[in-house]
C-alpha positions in Angstrom: -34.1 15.0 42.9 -37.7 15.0 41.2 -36.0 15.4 37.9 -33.5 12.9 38.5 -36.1 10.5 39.3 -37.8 11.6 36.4 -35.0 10.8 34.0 -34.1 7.4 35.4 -37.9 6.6 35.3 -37.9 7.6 31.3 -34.8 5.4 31.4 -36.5 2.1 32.8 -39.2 2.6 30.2 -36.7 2.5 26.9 -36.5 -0.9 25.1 -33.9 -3.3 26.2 -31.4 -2.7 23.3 -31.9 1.2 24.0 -31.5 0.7 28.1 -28.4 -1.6 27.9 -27.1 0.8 25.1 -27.3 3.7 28.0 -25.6 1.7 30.9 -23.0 0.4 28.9 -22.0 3.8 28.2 -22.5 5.1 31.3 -20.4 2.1 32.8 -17.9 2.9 30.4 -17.4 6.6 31.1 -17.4 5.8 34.7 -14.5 3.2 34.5 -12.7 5.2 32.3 -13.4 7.8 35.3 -11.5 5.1 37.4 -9.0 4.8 35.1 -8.3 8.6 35.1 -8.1 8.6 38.5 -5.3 6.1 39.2 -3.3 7.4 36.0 -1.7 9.9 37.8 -1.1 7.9 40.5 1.1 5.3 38.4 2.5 8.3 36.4 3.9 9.5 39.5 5.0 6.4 41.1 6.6 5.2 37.4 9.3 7.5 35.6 8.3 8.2 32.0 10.5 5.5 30.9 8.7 2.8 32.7 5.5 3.6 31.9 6.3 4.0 28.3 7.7 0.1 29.1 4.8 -0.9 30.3 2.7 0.3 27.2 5.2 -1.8 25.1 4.3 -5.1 27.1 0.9 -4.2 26.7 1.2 -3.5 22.7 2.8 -7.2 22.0 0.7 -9.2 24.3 -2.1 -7.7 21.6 -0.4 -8.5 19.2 0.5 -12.3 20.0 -3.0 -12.6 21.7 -4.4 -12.1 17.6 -2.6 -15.6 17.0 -3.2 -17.3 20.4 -6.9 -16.4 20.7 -7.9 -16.3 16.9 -9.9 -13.8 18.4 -12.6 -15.9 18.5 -14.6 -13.8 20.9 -15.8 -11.6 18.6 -17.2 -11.5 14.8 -17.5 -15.2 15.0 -19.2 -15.1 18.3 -21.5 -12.4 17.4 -22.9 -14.8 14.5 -22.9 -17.7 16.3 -25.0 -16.8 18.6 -28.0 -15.6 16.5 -26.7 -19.2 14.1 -26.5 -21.3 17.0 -28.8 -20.0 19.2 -30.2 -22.9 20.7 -26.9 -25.0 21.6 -24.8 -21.4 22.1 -23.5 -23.1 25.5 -21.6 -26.3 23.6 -20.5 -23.6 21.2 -18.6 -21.5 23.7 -17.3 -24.1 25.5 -15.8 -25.6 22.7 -14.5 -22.2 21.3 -12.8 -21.9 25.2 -11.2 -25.5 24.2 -9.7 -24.4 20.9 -8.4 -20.9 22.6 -6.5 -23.3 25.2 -5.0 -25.2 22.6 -3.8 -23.0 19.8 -2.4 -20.1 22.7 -0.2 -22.9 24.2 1.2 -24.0 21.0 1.9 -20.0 19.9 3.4 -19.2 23.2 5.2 -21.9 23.4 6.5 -20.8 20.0 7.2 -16.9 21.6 8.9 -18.5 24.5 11.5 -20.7 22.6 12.1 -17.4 20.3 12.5 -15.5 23.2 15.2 -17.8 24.3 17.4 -17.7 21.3 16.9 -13.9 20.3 15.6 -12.3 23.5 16.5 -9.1 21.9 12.6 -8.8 19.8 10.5 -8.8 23.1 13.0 -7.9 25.6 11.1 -9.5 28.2 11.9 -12.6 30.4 10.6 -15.4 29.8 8.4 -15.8 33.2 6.5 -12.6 31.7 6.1 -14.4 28.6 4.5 -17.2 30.8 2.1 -15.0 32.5 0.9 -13.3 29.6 0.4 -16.7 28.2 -2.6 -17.5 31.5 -4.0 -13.6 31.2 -4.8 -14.3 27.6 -6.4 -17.4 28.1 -8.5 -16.1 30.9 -9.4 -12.7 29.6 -10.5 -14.8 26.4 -12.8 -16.8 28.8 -14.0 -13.3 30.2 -14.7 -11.8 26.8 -17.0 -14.3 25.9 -19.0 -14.3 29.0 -18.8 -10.3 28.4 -19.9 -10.7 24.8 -22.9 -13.4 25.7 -24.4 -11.1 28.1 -24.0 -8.3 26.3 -26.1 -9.7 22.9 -28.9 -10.7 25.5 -29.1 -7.1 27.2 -27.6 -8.6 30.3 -26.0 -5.1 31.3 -26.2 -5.6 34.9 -23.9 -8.4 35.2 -21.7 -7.0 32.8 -21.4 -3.7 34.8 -20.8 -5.7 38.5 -18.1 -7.8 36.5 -16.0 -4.9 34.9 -16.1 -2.7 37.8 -15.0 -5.2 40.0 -12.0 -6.0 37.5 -11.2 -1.7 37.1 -11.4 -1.3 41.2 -9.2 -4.7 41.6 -6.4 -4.1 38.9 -5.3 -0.8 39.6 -5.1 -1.4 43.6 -3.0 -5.0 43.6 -0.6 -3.1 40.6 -0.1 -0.2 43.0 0.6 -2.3 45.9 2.9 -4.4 43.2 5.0 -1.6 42.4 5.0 -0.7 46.2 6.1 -3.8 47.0 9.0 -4.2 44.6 10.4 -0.5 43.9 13.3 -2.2 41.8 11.3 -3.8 39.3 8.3 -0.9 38.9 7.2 -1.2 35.2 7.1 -5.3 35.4 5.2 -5.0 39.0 2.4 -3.1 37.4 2.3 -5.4 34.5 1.6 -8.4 37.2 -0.3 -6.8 39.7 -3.1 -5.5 36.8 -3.2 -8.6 35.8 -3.9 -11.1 38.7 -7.5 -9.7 39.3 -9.1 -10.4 35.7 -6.3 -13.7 35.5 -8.7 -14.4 38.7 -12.2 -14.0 37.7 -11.6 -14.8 33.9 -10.7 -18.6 35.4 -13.8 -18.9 37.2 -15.7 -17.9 34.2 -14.1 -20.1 32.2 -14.4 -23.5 34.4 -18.2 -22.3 34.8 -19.0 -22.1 30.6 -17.0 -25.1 30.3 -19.2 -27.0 32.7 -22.7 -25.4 31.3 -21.3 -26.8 27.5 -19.3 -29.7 28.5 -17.5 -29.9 25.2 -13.6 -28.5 24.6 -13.9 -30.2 21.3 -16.9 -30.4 18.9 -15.5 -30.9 15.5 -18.7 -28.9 13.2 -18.2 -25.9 15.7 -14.5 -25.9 15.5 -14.3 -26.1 11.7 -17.1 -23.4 11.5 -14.9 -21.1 13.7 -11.3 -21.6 12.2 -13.3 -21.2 8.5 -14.7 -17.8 9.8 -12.0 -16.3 11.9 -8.7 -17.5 10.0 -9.3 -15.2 7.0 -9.8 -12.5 9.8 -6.7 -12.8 11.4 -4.6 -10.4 8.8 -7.2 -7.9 9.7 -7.4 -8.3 13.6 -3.7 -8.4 13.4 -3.5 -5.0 11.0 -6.3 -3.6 13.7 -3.5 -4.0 16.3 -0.5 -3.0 14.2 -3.0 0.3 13.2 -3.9 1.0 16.7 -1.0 0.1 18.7 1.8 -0.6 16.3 3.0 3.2 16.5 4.4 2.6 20.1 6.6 -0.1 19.1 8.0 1.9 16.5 8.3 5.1 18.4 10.2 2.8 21.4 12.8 1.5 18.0 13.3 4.7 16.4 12.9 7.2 19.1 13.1 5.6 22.5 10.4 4.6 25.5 9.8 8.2 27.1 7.9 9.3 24.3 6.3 6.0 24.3 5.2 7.7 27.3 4.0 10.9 26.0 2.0 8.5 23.1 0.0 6.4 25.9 -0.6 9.4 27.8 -2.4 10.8 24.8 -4.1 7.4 24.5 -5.2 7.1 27.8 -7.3 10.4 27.5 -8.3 9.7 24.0 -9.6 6.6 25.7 -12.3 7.5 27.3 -13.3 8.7 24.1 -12.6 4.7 22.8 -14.6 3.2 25.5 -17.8 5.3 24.9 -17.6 4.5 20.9 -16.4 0.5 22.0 -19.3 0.8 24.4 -22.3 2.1 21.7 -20.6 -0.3 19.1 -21.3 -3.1 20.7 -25.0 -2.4 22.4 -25.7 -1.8 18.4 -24.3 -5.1 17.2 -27.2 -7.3 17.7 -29.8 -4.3 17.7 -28.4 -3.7 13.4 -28.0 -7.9 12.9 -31.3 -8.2 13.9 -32.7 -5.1 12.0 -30.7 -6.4 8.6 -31.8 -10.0 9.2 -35.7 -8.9 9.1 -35.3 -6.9 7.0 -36.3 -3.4 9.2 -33.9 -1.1 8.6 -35.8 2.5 7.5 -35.0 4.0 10.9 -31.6 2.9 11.8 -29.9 5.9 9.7 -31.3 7.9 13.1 -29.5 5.6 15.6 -26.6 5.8 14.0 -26.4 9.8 13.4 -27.5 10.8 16.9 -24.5 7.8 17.9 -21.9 9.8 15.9 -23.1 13.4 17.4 -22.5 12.1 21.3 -19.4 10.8 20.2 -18.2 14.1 18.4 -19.2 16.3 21.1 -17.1 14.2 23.3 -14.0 14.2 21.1 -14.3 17.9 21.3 -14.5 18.5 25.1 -11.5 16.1 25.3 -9.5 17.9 22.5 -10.5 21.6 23.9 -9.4 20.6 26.9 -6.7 18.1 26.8 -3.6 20.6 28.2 -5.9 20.2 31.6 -6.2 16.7 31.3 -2.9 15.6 31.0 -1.3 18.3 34.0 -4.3 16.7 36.1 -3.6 12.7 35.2 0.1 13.3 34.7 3.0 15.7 35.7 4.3 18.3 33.2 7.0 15.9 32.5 4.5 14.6 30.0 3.1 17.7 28.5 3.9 16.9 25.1 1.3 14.3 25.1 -0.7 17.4 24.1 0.5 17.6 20.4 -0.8 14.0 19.9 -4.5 14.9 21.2 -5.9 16.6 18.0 -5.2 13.5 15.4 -6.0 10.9 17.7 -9.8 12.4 18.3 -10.3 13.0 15.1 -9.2 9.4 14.1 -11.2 8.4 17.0 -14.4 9.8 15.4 -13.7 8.1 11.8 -13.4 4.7 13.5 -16.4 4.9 15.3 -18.2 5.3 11.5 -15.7 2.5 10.4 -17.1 0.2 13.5 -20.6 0.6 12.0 -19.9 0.1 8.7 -17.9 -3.4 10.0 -20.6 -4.5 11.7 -22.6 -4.8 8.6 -19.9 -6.4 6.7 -19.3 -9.1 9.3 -23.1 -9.7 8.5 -22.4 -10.5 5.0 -19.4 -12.5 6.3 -17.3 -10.7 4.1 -14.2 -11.4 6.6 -11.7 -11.7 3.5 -12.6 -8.5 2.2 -12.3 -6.6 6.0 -8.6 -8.8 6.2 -7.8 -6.9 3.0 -8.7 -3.4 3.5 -7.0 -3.6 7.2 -4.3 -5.1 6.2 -3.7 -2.3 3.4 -4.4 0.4 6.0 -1.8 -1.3 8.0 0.6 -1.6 5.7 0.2 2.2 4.9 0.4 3.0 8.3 3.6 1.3 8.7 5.3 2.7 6.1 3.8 6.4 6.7 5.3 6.2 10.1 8.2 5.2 9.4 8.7 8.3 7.0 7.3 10.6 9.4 9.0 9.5 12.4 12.0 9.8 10.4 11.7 13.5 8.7 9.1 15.4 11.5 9.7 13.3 14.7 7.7 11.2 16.4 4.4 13.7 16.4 3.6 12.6 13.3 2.5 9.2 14.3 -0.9 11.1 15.7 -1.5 12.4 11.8 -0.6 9.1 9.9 -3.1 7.2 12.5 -5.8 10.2 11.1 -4.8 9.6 7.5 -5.4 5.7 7.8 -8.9 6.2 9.7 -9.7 7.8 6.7 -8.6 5.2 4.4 -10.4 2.4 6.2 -13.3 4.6 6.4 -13.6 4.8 2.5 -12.6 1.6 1.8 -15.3 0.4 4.2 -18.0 2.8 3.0 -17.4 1.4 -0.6 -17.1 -1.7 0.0 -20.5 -2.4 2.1 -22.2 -0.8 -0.6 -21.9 -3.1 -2.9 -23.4 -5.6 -0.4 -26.1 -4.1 1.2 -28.8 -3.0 -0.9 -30.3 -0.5 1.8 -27.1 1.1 3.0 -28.9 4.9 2.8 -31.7 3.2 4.8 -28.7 2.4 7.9 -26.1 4.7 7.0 -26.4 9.1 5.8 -23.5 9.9 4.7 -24.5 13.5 4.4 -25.3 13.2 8.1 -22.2 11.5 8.6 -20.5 13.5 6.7 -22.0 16.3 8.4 -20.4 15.4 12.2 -17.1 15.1 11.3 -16.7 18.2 8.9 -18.4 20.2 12.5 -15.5 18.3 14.4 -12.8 19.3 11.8 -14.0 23.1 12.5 -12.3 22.4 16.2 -9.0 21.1 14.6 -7.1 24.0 14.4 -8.8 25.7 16.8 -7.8 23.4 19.3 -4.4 23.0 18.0 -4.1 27.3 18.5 -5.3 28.2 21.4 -3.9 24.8 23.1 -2.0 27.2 25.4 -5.0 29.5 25.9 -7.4 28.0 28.4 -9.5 31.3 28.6 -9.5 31.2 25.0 -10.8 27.9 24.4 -13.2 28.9 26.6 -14.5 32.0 24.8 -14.9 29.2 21.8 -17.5 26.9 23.8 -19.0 30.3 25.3 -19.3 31.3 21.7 -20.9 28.2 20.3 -23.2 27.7 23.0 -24.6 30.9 22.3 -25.1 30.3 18.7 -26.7 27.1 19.6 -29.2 29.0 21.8 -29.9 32.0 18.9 -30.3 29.2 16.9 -32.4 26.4 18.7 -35.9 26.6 17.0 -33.6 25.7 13.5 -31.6 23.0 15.8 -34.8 21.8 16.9 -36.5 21.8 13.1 -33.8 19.5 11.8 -34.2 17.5 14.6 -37.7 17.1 14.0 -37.1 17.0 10.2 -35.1 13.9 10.4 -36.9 12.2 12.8 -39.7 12.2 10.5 -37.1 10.7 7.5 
């Protein structure tokens, strides 16, 4: 108990960008914990075939929200609020005004498409509807979440999403409960009248702080920023979520299932990168802005070594993982584990690198290079679906991670004069060949738990023969 009070007292004493940094992540692991906890629950209450369903409801509504949002929630908001600092209230209420206007004209759009060829959603209409209101209000709560989350504010930011993680998965269960005939549509609802719920009453308060659903300057900022964007936060979605609609076309929705299963552990992974990400946003603006960024090449190194040991613990032991949150109906989630950590990893770098170029404001040239990865993504799934089943769609996600990671790399260094000052690549470089090693080992011995084992036994103890060179490069580095 002494050290624990020890380490929470070191904890208090870290800057605010550093302390935040910590919670968010520790908030995030332990939602995803809450997540993990009710997945088997609904993998056992829905057949594989519903919950692959499910996942597809999910996949579009991300995909329409790009047009009905504009995403404005996030690059533009980031700036804005170091650009417009001191009137950041009229700013987001006006931003809540556009999102209100532009995601009734688009779903209006979906729902009288819908009508006439209900065959491209294959969804009612009244689900159309409702994922028109859980856009608008999650909008509300993202920038709310974002606001907080550029000021250090991680308190309120940790009561809000656990509330929303402990809410969602209880109402969906007692959804599906409820109405046994209509499962995969019940849990769509019932996860989505708890944020639908607090997401309006953060939206009514903002709008009242700013007063303003229009403000003419701030709109034509916004739509100049974020329309060029769209391509790419559209390609983001098609890269990262665009593989289950074509596995549901080509193959069908069980494996579907087996995909989202092997998302929903890779996410935890997601949520812990997602969760540093963003704690780092204003932290590297603010760094690049004055002009401070000797150190930050550190940050990001140790960043990318958390996050690789974790995509290792999750790849070594992902067999358990998916008999524990799933049934072995779903076992062959397991094939998709090994490509979709290591993708995980080189995104992570990409998210850095992004955060720099949405600095520069270089939104045209990010819209490009997702949209190319995208397109390649696309096309390589289609061909791999097609001659080595749907498996492939784990390596063809890997293949464009790296693409987008190059791209990126190249194309912030033209930009940013100090990039070896923010960013090692040898460091870099360093993490994810270590993380490769546990590729095929992983991929082996998937089957041998006492094996895999062995391998972390085995490592540990080179780690330990090895500390007082561990602990020179450490020391080396932190003297760079």
């Amino acid at each position: 108990m002494g050290s624990l009070k020890n380490f929470f007292s070191r904890v208090n004493k870290l800057s605010p960008a550093a302390k935040a940094s910590f919670w968010f992540v520790v908030s995030s692991v332990v939602l995803r914990g809450i997540s993990f906890i009710t997945t088997p629950i609904f993998t056992r209450l829905l057949n594989v075939e519903d919950y692959g369903k499910t996942s597809v409801f999910v996949t579009w509504e991300g995909m329409i929200s790009i047009f009905a949002t504009l995403s404005l929630s996030g690059g533009v908001y980031n700036v804005a609020m170091t650009k417009y600092e001191d009137d950041i209230d009229t700013f987001t209420s006006s931003m809540l005004g556009l999102t209100v206007l532009v995601s009734t004209i688009v779903y209006l759009f979906c729902g009288v498409l819908n009508t006439f060829v209900p065959k491209i959603f294959e969804l009612d209409n009244s689900f159309i509807l409702f994922m028109w209101i859980q856009t608008m209000m999650t909008a509300a709560s993202s920038f709310w979440i974002m606001r907080k989350r550029f000021v250090y504010d991680y308190k309120k930011v940790i009561l809000f999403t656990f509330a929303n993680a402990l809410l969602c998965p209880i109402v969906a269960i007692i959804a599906v409960l409820l109405f046994p005939g209509h499962k995969a549509y019940a849990k769509i609802v019932g996860a989505g009248i708890p944020g639908i719920a607090i997401g309006c009453f953060l939206g009514v308060s903002a709008w009242w702080k700013g007063k303003a659903l229009f403000h003419g300057q701030y709109w034509k900022y916004a739509l100049g920023f974020n329309l060029p964007l769209l391509p790419h936060y559209l390609a983001t979605v098609i890269f990262n979520s665009g593989d289950k609609l074509m596995i549901n076309s080509m193959v069908g929705a069980a494996e579907v299932g087996f995909y989202s299963i092997a998302h929903s552990i890779t996410g935890l992974i997601e949520l812990v990168t997602h969760s540093i990400n963003h704690s780092l946003i204003p932290f590297t603006l603010q760094c690049i802005k004055k002009k401070q960024t000797r150190n930050l090449h550190r940050y990001f190194f140790m960043c990318s070594l958390v996050v690789s040991v974790v995509c290792v613990g999750v790849l070594l032991f992902a067999r358990e993982g998916i008999l524990i949150f799933a049934t072995p109906a779903y076992l062959n989630a397991v094939y998709f584990i090994a490509p979709l950590t290591f993708a995980v990893q080189m995104s992570f770098v990409s998210g850095l690198l992004g955060n720099i170029l949405f600095y520069y404001e270089k939104t045209g040239l990010m819209s490009l290079m997702t949209m190319i990865c995208g397109s390649i993504n696309i096309v390589a799934n289609y061909i791999g679906i097609r001659y080595w089943g749907y498996v492939a769609v784990g390596y063809t996600t890997l293949l464009c991670c790296f693409v987008r990671l190059v791209l990126y790399y190249l194309c912030v260094r033209k930009y940013e004069n100090h990039l070896s000052e923010i960013i090692s690549i040898k460091l870099l470089a360093l993490v994810l060949m270590g993380f490769a090693f546990f590729v095929p080992i992983g991929i082996l011995l998937k089957d041998n738990l006492w094996g895999r084992i062995g391998v972390v036994a085995v490592v540990l103890l080179l780690m330990g023969l090895n500390v007082k060179n561990i602990a020179a490069f450490f020391k080396k580095m932190r003297a760079s």
